[in-house]
HTML snippet that shows the backbone in 3Dmol.js (N, CA, C, O; Angstrom):
<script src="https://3Dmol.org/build/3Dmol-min.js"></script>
<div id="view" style="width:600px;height:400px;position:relative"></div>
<script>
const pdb = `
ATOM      1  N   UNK A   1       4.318  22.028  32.433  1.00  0.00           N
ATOM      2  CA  UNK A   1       3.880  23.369  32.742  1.00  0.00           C
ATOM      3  C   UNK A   1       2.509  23.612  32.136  1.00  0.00           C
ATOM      4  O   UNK A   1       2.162  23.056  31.094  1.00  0.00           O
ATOM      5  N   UNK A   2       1.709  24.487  32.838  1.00  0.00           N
ATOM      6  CA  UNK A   2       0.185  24.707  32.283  1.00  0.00           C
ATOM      7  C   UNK A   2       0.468  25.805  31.098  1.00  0.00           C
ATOM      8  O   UNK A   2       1.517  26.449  31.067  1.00  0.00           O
ATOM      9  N   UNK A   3      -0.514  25.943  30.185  1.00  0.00           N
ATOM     10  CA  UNK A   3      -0.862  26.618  29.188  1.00  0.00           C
ATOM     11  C   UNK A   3      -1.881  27.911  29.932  1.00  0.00           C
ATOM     12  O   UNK A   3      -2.816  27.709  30.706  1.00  0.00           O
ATOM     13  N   UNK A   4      -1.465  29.044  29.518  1.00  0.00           N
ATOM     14  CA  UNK A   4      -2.348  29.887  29.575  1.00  0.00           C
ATOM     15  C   UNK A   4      -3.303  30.576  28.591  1.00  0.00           C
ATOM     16  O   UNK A   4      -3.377  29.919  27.553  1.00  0.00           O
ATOM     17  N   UNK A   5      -3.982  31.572  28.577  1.00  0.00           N
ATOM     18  CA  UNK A   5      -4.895  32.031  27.249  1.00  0.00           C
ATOM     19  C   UNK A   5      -3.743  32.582  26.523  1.00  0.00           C
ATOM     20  O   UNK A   5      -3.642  32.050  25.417  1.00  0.00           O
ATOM     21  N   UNK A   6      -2.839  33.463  26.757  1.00  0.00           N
ATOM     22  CA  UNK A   6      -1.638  33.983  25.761  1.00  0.00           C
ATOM     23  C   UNK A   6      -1.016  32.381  24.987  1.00  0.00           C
ATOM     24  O   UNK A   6      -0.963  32.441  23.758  1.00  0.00           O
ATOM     25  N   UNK A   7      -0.634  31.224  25.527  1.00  0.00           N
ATOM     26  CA  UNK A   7      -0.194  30.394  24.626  1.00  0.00           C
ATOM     27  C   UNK A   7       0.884  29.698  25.567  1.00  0.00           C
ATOM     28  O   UNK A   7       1.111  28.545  25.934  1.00  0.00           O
ATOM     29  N   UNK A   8       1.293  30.625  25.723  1.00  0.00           N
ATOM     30  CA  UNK A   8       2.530  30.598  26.572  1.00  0.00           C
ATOM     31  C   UNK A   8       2.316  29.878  28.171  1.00  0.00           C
ATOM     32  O   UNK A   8       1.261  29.958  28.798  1.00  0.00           O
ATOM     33  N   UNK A   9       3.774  29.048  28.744  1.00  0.00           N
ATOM     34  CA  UNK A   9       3.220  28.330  29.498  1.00  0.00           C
ATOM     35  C   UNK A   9       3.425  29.338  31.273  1.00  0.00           C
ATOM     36  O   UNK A   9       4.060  30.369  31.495  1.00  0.00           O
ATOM     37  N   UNK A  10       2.717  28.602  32.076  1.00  0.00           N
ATOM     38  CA  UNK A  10       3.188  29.518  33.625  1.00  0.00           C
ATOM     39  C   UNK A  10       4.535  28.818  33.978  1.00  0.00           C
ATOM     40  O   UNK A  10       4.800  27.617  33.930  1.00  0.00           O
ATOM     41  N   UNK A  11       5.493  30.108  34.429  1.00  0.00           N
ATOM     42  CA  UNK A  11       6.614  29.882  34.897  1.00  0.00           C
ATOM     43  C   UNK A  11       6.992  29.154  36.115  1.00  0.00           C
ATOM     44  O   UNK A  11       6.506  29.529  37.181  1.00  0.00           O
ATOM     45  N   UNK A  12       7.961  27.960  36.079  1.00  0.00           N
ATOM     46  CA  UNK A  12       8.177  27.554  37.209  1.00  0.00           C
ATOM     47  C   UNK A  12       8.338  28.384  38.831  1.00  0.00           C
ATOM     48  O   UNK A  12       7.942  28.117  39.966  1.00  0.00           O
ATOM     49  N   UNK A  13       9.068  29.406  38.268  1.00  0.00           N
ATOM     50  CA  UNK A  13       9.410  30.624  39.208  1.00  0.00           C
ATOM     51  C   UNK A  13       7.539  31.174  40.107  1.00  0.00           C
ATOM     52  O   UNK A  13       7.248  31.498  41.258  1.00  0.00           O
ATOM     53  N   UNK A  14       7.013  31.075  39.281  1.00  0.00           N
ATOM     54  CA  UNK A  14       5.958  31.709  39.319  1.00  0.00           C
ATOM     55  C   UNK A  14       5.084  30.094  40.254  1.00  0.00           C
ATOM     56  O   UNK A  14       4.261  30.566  41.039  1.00  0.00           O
ATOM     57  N   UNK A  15       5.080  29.269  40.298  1.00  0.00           N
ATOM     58  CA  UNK A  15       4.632  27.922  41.099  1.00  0.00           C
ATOM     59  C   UNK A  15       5.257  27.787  42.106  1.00  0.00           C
ATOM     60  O   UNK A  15       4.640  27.518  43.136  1.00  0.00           O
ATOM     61  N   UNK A  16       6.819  27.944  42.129  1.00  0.00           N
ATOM     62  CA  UNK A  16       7.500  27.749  43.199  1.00  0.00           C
ATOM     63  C   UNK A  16       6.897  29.201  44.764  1.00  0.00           C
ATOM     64  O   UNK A  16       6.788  29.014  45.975  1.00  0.00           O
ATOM     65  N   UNK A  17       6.654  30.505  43.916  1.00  0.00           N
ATOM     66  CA  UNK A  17       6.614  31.484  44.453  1.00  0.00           C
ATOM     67  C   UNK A  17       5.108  31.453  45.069  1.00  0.00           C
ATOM     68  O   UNK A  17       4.868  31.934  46.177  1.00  0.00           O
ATOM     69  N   UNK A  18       4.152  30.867  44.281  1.00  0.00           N
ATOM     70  CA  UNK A  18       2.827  30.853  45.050  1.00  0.00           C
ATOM     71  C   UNK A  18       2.362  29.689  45.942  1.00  0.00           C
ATOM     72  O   UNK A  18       1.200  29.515  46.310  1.00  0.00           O
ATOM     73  N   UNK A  19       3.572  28.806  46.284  1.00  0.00           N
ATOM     74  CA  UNK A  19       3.380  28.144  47.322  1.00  0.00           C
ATOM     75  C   UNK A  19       3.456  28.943  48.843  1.00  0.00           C
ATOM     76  O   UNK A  19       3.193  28.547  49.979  1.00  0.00           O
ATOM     77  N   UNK A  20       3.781  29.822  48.490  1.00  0.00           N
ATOM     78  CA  UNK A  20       4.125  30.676  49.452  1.00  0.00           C
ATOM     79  C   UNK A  20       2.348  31.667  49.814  1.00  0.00           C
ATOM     80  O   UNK A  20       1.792  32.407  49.003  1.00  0.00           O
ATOM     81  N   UNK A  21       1.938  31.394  50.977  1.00  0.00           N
ATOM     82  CA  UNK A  21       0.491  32.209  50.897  1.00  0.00           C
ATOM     83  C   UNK A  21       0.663  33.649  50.951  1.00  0.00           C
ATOM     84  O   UNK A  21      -0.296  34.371  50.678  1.00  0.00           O
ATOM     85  N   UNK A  22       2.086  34.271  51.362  1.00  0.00           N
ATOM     86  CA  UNK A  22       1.997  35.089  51.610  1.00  0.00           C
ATOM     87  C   UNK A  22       2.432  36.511  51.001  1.00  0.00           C
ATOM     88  O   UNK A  22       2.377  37.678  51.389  1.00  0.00           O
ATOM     89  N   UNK A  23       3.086  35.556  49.371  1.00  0.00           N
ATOM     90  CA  UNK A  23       3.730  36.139  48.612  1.00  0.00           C
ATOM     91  C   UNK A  23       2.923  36.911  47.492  1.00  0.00           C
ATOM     92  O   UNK A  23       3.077  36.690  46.291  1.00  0.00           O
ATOM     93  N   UNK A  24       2.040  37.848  48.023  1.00  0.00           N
ATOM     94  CA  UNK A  24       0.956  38.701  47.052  1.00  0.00           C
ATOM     95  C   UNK A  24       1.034  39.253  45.874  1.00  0.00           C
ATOM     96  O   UNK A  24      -0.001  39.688  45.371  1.00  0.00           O
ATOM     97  N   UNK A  25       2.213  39.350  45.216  1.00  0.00           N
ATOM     98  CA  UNK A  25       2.572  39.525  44.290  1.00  0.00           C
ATOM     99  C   UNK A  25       2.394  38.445  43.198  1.00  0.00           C
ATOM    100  O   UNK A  25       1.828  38.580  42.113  1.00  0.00           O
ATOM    101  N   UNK A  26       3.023  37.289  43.730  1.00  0.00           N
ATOM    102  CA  UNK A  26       3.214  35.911  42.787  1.00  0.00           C
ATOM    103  C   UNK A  26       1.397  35.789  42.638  1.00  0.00           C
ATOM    104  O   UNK A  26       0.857  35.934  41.541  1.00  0.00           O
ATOM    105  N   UNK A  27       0.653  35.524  43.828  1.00  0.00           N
ATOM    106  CA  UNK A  27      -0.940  35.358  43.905  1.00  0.00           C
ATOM    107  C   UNK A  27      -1.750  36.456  42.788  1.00  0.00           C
ATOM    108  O   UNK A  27      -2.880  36.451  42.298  1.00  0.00           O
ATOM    109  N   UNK A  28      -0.959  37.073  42.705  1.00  0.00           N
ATOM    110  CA  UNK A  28      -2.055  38.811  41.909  1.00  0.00           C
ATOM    111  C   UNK A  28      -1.826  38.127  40.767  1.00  0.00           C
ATOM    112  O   UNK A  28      -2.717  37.554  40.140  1.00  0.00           O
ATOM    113  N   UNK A  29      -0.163  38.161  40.318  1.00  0.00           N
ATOM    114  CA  UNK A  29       0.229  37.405  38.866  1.00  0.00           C
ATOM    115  C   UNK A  29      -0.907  35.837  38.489  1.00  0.00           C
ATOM    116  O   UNK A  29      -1.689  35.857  37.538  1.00  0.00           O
ATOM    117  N   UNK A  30      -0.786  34.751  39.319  1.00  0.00           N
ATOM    118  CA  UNK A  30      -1.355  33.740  38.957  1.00  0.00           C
ATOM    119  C   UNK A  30      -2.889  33.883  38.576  1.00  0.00           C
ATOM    120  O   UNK A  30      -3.483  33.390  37.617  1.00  0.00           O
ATOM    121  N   UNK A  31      -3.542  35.000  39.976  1.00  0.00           N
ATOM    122  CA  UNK A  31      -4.781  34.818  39.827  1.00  0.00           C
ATOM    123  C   UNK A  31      -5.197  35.812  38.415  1.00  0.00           C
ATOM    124  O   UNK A  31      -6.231  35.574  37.791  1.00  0.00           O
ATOM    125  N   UNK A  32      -4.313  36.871  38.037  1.00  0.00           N
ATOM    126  CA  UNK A  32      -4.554  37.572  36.686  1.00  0.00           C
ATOM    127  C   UNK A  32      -4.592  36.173  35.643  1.00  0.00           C
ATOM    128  O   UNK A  32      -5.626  35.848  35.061  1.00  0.00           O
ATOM    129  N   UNK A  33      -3.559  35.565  35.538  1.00  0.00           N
ATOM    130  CA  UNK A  33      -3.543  34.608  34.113  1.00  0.00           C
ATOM    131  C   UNK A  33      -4.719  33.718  34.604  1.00  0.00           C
ATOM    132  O   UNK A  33      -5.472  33.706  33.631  1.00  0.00           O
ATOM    133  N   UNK A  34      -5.185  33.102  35.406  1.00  0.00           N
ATOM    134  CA  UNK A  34      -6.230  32.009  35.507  1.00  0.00           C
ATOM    135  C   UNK A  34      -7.548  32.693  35.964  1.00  0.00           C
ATOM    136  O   UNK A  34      -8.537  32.033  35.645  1.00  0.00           O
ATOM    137  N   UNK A  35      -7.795  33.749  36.571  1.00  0.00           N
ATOM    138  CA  UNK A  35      -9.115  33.786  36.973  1.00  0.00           C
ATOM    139  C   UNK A  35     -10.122  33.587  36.111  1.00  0.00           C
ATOM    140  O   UNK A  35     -11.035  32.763  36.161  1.00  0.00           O
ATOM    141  N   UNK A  36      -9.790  34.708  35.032  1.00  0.00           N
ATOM    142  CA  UNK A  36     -10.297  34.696  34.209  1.00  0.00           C
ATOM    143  C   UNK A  36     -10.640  33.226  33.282  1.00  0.00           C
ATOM    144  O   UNK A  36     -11.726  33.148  32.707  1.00  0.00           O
ATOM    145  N   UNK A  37      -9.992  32.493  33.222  1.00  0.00           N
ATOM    146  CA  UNK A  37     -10.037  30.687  32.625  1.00  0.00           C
ATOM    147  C   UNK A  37     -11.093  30.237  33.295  1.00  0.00           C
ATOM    148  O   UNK A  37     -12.204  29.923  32.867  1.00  0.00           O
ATOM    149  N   UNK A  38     -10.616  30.227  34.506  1.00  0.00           N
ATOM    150  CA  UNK A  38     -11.643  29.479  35.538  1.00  0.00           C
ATOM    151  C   UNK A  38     -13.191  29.818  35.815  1.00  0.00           C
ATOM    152  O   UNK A  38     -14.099  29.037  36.098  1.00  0.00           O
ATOM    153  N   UNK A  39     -13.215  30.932  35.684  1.00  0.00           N
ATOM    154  CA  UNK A  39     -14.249  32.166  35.346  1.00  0.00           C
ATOM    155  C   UNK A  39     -15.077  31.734  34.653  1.00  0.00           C
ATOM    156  O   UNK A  39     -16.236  31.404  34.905  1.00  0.00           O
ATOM    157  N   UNK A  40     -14.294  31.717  33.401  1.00  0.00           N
ATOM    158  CA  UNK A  40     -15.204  31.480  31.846  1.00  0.00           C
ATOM    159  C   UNK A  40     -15.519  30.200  31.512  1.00  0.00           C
ATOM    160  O   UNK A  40     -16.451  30.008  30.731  1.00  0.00           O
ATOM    161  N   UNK A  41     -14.723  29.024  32.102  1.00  0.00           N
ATOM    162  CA  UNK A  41     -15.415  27.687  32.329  1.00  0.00           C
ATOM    163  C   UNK A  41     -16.171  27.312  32.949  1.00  0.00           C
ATOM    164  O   UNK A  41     -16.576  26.204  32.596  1.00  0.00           O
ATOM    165  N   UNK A  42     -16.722  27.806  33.978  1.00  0.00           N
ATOM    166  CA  UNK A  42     -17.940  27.858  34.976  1.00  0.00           C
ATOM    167  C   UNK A  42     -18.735  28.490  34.477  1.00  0.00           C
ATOM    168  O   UNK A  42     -19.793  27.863  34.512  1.00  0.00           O
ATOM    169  N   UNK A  43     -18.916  29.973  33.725  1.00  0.00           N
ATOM    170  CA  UNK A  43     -19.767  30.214  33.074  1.00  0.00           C
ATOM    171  C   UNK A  43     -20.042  29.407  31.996  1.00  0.00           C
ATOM    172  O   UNK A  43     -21.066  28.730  31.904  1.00  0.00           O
ATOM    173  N   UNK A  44     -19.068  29.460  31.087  1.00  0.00           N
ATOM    174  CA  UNK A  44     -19.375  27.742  29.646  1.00  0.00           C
ATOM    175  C   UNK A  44     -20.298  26.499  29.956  1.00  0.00           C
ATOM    176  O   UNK A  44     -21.145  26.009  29.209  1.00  0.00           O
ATOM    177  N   UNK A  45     -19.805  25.944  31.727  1.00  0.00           N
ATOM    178  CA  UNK A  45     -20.292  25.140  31.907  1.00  0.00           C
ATOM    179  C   UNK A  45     -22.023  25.173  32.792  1.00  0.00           C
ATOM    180  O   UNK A  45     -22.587  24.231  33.349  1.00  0.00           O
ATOM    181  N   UNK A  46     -22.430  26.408  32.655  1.00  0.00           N
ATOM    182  CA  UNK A  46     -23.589  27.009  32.413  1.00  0.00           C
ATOM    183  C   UNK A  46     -24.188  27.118  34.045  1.00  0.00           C
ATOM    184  O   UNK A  46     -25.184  26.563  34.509  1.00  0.00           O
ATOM    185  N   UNK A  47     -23.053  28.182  34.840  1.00  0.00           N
ATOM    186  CA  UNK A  47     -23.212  28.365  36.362  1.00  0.00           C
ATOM    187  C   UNK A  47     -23.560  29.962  35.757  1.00  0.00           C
ATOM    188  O   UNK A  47     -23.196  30.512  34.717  1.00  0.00           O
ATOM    189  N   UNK A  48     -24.445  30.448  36.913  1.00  0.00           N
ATOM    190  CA  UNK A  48     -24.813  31.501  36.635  1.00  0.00           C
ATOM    191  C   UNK A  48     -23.417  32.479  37.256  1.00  0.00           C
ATOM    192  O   UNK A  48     -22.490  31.906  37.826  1.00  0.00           O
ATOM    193  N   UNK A  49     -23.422  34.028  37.053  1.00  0.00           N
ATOM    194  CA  UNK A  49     -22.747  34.811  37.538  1.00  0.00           C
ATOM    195  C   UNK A  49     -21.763  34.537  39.015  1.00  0.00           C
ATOM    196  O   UNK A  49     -20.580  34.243  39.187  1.00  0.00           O
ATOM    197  N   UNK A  50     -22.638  34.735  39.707  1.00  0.00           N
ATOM    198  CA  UNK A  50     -22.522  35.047  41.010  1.00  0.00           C
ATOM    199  C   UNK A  50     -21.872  32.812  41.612  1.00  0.00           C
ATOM    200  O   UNK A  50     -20.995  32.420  42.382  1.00  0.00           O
ATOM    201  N   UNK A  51     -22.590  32.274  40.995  1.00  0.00           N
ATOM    202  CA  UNK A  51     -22.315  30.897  41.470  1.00  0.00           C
ATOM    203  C   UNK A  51     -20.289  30.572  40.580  1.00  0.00           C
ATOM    204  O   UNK A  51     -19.369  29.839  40.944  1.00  0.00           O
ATOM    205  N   UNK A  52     -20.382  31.254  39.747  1.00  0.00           N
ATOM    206  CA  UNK A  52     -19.162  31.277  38.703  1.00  0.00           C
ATOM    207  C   UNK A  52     -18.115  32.099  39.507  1.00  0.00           C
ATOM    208  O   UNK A  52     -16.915  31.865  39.364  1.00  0.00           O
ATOM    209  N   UNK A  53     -18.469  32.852  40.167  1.00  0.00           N
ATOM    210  CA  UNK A  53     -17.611  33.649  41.200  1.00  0.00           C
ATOM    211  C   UNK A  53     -17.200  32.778  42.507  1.00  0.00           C
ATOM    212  O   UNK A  53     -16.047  32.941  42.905  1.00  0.00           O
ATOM    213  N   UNK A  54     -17.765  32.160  42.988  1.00  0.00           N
ATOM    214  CA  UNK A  54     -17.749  31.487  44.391  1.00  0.00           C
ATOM    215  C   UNK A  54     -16.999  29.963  43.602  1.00  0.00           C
ATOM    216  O   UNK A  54     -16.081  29.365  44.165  1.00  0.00           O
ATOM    217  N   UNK A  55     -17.421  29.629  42.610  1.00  0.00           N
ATOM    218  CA  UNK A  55     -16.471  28.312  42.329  1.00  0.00           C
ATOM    219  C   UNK A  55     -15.095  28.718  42.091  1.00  0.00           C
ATOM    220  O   UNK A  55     -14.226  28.017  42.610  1.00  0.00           O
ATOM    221  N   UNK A  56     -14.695  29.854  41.312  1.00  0.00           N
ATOM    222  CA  UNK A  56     -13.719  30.515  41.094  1.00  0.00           C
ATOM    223  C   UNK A  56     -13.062  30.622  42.643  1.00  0.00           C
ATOM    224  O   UNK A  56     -12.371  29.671  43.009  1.00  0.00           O
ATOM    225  N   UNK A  57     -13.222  31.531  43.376  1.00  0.00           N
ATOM    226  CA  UNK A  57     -12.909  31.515  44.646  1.00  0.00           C
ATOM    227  C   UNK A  57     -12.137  30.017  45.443  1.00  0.00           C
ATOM    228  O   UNK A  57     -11.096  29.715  46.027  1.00  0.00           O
ATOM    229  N   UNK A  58     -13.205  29.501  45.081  1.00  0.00           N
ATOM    230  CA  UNK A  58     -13.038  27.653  45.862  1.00  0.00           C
ATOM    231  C   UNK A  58     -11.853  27.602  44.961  1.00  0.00           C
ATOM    232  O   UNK A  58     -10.798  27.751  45.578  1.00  0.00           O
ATOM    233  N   UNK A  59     -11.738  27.450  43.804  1.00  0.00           N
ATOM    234  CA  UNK A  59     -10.594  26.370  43.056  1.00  0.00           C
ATOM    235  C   UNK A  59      -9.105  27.508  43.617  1.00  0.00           C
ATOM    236  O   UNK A  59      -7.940  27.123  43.713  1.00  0.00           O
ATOM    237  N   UNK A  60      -9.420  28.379  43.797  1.00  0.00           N
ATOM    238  CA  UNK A  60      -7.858  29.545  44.032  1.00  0.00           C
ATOM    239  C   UNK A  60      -7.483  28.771  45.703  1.00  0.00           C
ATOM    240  O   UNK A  60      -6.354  28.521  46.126  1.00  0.00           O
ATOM    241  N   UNK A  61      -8.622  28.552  46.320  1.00  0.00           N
ATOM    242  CA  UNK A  61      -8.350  28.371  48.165  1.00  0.00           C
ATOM    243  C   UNK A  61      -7.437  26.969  47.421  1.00  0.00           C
ATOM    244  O   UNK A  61      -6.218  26.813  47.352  1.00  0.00           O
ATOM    245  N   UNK A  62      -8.351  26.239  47.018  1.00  0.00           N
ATOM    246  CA  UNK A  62      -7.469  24.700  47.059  1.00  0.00           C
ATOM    247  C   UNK A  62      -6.476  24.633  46.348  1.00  0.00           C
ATOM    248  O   UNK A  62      -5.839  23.605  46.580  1.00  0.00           O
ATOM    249  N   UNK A  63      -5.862  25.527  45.258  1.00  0.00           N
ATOM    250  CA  UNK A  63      -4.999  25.814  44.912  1.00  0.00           C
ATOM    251  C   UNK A  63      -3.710  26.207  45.940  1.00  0.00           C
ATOM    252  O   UNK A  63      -2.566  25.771  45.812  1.00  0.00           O
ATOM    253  N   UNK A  64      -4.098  26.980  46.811  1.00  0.00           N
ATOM    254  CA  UNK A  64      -3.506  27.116  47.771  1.00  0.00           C
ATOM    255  C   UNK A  64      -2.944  26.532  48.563  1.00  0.00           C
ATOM    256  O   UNK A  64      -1.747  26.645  48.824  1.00  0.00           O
ATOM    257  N   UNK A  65      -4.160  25.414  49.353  1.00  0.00           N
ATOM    258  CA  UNK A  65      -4.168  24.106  49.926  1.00  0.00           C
ATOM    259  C   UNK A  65      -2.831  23.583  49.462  1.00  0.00           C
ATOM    260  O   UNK A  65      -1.736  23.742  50.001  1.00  0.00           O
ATOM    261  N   UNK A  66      -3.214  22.744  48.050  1.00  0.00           N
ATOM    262  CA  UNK A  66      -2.178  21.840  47.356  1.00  0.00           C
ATOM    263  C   UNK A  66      -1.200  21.888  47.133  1.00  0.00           C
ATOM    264  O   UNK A  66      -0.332  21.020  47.230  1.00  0.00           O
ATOM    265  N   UNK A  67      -1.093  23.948  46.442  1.00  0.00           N
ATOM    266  CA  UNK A  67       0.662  24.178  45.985  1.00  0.00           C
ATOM    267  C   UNK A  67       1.400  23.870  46.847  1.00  0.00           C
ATOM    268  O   UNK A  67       2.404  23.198  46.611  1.00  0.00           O
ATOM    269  N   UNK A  68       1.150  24.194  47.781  1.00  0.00           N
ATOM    270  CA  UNK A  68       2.319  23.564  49.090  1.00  0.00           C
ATOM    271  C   UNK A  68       2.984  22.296  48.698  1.00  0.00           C
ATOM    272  O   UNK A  68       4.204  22.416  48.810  1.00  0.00           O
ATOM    273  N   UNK A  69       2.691  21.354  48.361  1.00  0.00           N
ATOM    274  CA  UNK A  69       3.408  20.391  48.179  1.00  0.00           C
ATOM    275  C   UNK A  69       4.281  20.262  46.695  1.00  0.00           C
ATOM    276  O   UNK A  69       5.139  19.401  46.502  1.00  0.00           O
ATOM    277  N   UNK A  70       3.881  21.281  45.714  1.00  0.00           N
ATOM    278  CA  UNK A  70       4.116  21.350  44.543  1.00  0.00           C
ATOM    279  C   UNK A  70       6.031  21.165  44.365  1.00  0.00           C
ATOM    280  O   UNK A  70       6.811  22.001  44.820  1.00  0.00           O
ATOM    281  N   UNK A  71       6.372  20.177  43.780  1.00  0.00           N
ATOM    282  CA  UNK A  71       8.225  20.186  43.324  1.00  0.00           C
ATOM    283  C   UNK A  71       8.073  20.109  42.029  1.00  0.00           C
ATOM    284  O   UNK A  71       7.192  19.426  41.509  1.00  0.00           O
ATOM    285  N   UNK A  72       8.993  20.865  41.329  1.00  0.00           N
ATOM    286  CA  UNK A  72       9.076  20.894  40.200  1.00  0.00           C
ATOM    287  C   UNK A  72       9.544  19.706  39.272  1.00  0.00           C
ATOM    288  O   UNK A  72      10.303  19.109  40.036  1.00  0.00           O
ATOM    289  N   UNK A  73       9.549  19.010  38.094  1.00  0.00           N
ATOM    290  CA  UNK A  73       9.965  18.109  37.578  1.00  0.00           C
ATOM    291  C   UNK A  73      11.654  17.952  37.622  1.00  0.00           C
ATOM    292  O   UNK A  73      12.462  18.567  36.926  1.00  0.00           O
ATOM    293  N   UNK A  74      11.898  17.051  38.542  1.00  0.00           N
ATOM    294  CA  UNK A  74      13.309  17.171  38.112  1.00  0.00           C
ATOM    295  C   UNK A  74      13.764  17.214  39.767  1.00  0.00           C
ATOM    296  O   UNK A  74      14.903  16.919  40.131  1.00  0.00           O
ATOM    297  N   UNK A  75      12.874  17.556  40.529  1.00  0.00           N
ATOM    298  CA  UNK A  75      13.022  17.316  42.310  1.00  0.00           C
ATOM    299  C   UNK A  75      13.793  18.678  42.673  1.00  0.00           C
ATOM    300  O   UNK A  75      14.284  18.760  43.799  1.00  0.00           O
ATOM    301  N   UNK A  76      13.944  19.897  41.655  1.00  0.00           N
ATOM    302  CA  UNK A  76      14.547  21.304  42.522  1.00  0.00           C
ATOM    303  C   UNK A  76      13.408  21.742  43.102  1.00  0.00           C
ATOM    304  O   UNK A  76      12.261  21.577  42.687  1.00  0.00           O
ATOM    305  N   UNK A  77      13.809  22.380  44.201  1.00  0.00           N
ATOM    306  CA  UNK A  77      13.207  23.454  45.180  1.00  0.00           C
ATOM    307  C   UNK A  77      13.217  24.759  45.408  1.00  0.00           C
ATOM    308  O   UNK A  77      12.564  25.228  46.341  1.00  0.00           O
TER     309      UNK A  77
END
`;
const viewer = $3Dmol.createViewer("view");
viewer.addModel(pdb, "pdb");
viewer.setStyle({}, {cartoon: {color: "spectrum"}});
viewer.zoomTo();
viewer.render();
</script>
């Protein structure tokens, strides 16, 4: 499971649920705990504002892309 800025890890419930594109709730939750990460590493890694926004953007689409295939350890669904 990933680590977030609180410490604490993201819930399986919460991976299983944003494979789903359409489930806006689970998406609001994920993109609250990570935007901000993803955000601040693009800025760290010394992208200006506006370019830190659009990479942010990209990594959530392919996030998207990928979860789809996402099974949890252990092969439940």
């Amino acid at each position: 499971m990933a680590a977030h800025s609180s410490g604490s890890s993201t819930r399986p419930s919460l991976l299983q649920r944003v494979r789903d594109p359409r489930d806006s709730e689970a998406w609001q939750t994920f993109v609250e705990i990570y935007g901000r990460l993803v955000y601040r590493r693009c800025r760290g890694g010394g992208l200006h504002h506006e370019d830190a926004e659009n990479v942010t953007q990209e990594v959530f689409a392919q996030v998207s892309q990928s979860i789809r295939g996402y099974r949890p350890a252990g092969g439940r669904r």
